[in-house]
N, C-alpha and C positions, 0 to 999 in steps of 0.2 A: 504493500500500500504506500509506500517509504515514508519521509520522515515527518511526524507530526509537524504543525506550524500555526501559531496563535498569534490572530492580524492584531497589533495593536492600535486599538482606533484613538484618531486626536480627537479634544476636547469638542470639538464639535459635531463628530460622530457622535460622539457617547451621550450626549444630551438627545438628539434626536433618535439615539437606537429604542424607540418605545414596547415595540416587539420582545419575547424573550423567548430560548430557547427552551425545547420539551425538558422539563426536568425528572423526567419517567424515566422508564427502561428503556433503549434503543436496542431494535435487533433488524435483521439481513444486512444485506447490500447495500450500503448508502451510496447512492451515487455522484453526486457532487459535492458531499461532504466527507471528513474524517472527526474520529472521533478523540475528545481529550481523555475517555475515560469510560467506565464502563456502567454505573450503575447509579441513580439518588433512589434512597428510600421512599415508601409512601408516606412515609409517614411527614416527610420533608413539604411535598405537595399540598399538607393540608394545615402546614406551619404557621403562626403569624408573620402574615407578611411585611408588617411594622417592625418585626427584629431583625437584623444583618445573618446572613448565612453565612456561618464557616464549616466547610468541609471537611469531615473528620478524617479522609486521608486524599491520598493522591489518585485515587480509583475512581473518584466522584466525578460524575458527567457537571461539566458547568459550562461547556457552551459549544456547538458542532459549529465546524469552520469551513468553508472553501476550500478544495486542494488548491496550489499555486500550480496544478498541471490542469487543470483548466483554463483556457485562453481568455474567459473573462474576466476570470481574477487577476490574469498577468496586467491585463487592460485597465481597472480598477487602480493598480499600482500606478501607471501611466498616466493616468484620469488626474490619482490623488496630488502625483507630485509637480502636477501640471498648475493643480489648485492652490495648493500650499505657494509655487511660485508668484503665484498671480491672484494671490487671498479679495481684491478686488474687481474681476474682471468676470463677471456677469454667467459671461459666456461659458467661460470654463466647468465654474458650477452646477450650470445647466447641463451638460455633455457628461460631466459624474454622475450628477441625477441624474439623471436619464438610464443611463449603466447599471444601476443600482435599480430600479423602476423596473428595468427588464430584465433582471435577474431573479428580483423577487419574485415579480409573473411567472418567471417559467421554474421557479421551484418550490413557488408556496411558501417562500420565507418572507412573514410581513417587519422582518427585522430592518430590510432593505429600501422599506417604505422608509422607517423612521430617519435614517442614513441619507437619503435623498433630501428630506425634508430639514437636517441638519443645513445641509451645504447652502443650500439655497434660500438659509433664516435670513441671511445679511441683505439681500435681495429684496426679500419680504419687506422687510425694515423699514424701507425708502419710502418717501411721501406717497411715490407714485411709482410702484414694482415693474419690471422690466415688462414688457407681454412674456417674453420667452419662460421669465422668471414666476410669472403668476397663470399662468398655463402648464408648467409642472407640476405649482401647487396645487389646483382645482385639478390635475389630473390625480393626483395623491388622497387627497380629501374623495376621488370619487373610488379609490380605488377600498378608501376605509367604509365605505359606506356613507358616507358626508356626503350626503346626495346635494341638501339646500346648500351647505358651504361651498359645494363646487359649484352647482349651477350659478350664484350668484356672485362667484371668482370667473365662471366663463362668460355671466354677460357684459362683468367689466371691460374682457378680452375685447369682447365683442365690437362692444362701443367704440374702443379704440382703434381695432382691427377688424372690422365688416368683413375680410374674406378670407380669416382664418379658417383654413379648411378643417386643423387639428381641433379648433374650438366645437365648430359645427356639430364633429363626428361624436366627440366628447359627449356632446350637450345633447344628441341624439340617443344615444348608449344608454344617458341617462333618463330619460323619456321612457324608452321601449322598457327599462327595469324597472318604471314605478307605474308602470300603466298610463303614462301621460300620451294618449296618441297623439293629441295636438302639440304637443311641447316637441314632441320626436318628426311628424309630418313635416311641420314648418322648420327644423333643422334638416330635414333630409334635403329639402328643397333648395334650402340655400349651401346645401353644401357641394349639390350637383354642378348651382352657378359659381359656386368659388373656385371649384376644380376641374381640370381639364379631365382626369383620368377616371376610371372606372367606383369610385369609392359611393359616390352617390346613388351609383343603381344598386350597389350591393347594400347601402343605408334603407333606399327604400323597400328593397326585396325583404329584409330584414324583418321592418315593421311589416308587410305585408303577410308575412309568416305567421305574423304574430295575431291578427286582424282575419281570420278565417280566407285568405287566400295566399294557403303553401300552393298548393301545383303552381301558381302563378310567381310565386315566388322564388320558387326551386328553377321556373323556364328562365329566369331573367338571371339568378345566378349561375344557372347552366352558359351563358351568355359570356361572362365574364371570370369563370374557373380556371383558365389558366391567360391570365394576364400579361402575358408575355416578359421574355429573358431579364427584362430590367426591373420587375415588379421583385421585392424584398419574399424573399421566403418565408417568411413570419406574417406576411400578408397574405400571400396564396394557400399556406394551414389554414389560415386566420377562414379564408371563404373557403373551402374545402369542411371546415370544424362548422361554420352555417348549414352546410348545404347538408349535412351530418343530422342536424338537431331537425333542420325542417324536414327531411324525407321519412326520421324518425317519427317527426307531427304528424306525416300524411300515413302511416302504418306500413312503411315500405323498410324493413328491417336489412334486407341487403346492399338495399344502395347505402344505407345510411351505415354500416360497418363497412362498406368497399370506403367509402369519404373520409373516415376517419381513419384506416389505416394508413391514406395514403395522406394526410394529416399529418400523421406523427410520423412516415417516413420522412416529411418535410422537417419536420421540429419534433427530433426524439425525443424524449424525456419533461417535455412538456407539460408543468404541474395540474395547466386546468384542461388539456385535453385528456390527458391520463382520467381527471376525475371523471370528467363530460363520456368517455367514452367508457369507464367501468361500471356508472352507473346502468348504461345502454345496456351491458355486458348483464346485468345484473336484471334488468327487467327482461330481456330475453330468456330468462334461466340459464344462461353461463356462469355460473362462479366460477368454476373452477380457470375460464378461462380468464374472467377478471383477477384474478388471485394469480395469475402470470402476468397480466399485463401491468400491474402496480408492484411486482416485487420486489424490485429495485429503487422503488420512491418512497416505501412506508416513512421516511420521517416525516413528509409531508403530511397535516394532520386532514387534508382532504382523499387522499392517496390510502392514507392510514385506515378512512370510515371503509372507502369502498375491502379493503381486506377483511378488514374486520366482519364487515354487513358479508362478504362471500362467506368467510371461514363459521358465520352463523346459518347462514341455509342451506351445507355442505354439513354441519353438524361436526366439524374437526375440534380433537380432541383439547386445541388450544386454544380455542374459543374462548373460557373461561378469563382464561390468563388476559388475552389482548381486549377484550370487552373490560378489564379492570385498567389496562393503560388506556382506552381510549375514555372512559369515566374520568380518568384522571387527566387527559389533554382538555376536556371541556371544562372542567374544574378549574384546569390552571387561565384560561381564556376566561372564565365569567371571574377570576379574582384581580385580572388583571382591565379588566372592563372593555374587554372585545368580544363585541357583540354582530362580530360578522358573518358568522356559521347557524343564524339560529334557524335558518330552513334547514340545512344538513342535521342538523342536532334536532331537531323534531321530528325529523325520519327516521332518523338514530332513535329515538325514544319509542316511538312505534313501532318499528318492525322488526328492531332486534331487544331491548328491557322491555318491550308492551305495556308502555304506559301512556295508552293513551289519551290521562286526562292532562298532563304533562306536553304530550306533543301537541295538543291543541291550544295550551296556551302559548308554548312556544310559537307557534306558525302564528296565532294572533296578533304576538307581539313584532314578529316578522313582517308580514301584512302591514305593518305601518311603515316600515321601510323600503318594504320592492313586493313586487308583484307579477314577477315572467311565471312559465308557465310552469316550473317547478314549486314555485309556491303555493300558487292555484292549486295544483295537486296534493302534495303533504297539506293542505289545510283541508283539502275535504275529502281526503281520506282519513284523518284526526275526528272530522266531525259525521262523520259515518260508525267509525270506531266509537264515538265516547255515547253514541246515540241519541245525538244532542245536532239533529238535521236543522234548526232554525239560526245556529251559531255559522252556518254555511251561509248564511244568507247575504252580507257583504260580498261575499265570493262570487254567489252565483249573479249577483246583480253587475260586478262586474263585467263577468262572462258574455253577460245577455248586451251590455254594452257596446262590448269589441267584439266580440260574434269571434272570440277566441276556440279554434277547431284543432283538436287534438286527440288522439287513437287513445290516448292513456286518462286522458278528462274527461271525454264524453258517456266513461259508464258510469262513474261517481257523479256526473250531474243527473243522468237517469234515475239511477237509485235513490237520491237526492227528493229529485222532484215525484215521486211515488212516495216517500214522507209526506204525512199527515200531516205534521207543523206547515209543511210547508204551503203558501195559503195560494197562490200563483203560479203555474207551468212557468218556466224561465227560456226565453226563446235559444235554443242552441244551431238551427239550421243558418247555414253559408246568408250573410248579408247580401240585399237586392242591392242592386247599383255597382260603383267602379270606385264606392271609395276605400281610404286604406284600411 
């Protein structure tokens, strides 16, 4: 594995690093990390976190790091001492955030959020923040779940910058996650005019998917699937990983496992496609295949559930053991006040601890922050489970809204709407007309 190496961060790393490292057991392959150490007790996870930790020997995990043979760490190093040279030049800042931004994306470590967000304080500071500089930030804030914070950092952007395309896309993202059609429409539109290149039809096709017209959605990104030699690789997964989730919308389980393999052939190790496609993995009754496809990423704690959720409907014998560290990753996230897994974690409480009166609050309290169609789902299957069909009724009001069409939603609103409480049929057939 060769030789350990602990990054020492400066002072303003360490302020920013908000994130913290799994203080549980670590087991497999890590694959873009090594580790300091082998083991913290439970009993450690459930400490007062008002006292200072000291380590009772040299064996204690206290923090998983980067190999320096990975090329984006070496890059990191270059980023850092480019910044340190140039402690005021905007620019440079931005270019480490950013590195950092994309690193923690593609491996589920939100330590690299806070890292980014360090570099780029000085920036913040200023009467009036660079655009570059407060277009990281509202990308950061969206990435924590900071939906209002970002959106109201990208219509600063905006103001300033009418044809920011990265604004646009941003502020779109954020639309189609809270159910805002109109907030997402009206950015697709101007994003189409700010950009010469394909991002806007894949913006729209997007919300379309979302809005009860996937086949129409699926033809326009079938349009623009391979973008040609100069389009960024992490952009052609990026619509390969869409075209994934919508043919899975329309109950087409082959296309949508052909899209995603060739996804992650683009971008291996890919923290949210890994998830995105174990979950698939998992609704199709493959575990055993998603418990291959994640077993090189378990420290990711999204990576981690899907192992865990397979190693529970497979019935293996270590079940046990890994449903007590993944208890204890969620433990250690609600004591640190991240609160960005709570659709995953109310899934988690349902279909592997069955407690369903638990995952319905969870998803409730979820529902106040996003609403794609994974939420929609864990919430009303939670209120099917707890037999409590009138707590669905925000949901299905939604649904009847955006005329949201999906092979995995349309039984649980069935079943729903055959509920007594329920006092209304909720319309679930494809929207009349051409809009989104």
């Amino acid at each position: 594995m060769g030789r350990l190496q602990l990054h020492r961060m400066s002072p303003d790393e360490r302020r920013g690093d908000s994130g913290v490292a799994h203080r549980n057991g670590c087991c497999g392959a890590l694959r873009f990390f090594v580790a300091l150490a082998l083991f913290l007790t439970a009993s450690v996870v459930q400490a007062d976190q008002t006292t200072p930790y000291t380590p009772a020997n040299a064996s204690v995990v206290l923090q998983l790091v980067p190999p320096t043979t990975d090329p984006r760490v070496r890059r990191f190093n270059q980023l850092r001492n480019d910044f340190r040279q140039h402690p005021t030049d905007m620019s440079k800042a931005v270019a480490l955030a950013l590195a950092y931004i994309d690193y923690g994306r593609s491996t589920g470590d939100s330590r690299f959020l806070g890292r980014a967000m360090a570099v780029i304080e000085p920036g913040m500071e200023q009467p009036e923040p660079p655009i570059p500089v407060l277009l990281v930030h509202a990308t950061i804030q969206q990435s924590r779940h900071s939906f209002h914070a970002s959106r109201e950092e990208l219509m600063q952007v905006l103001k300033r910058d009418p044809g920011n395309a990265q604004a646009w896309l941003t502020l779109a993202t954020i639309g189609m996650v809270q159910g805002d059609d109109a907030l997402a429409n009206d950015a697709c539109v101007h994003l189409a005019n700010a950009s010469s290149d394909f991002m806007g039809i894949v913006c729209t096709a997007s919300l379309r998917s979302l809005t009860g017209h996937a086949p129409q959605a699926y033809a326009l990104m079938s349009m623009v699937e391979d973008p040609g030699p100069k389009a960024p690789v992490a952009i052609r997964a990026w619509v390969e990983g869409l075209m994934a989730d919508t043919a899975a919308r329309m109950g087409k389980p082959d296309a949508a496992d052909a899209h995603f393999k060739t996804a992650l052939q683009m971008t291996p190790g890919d923290n949210f496609l890994l998830a995105d496609y174990g979950e698939f993995l998992l609704d199709q009754g493959r575990p055993r295949d998603a418990i291959n496809l994640v077993s090189g990423d378990i420290q990711s704690d999204t990576s981690f559930l899907v192992w865990v959720s397979a190693e529970n409907a497979l019935g293996l014998p270590r079940t046990r053991i890994d449903v007590a560290e993944m208890n204890a990753r969620f433990q250690s996230m609600a004591q640190r006040g991240d609160h960005v897994f709570m659709r995953e974690q109310s899934s988690y409480m349902l279909h592997v601890l069955h407690d369903p009166k638990a995952a319905l609050d969870l998803a409730q309290q979820d529902w106040k922050v996003q609403r794609s169609p994974k939420d929609v789902r864990v919430y009303l299957e939670a209120a099917l489970a707890t037999h409590d069909p009138s707590a669905a009724t925000p949901v299905l009001d939604f649904v009847a809204r955006t005329h949201l069409d999906d092979v995995t939603i349309n039984p649980l609103i069935a079943q729903l709407q055959e509920a007594p409480s329920i006092a209304a049929p909720v319309a679930t057939s494809k929207p009349k007309g051409n809009g989104p």
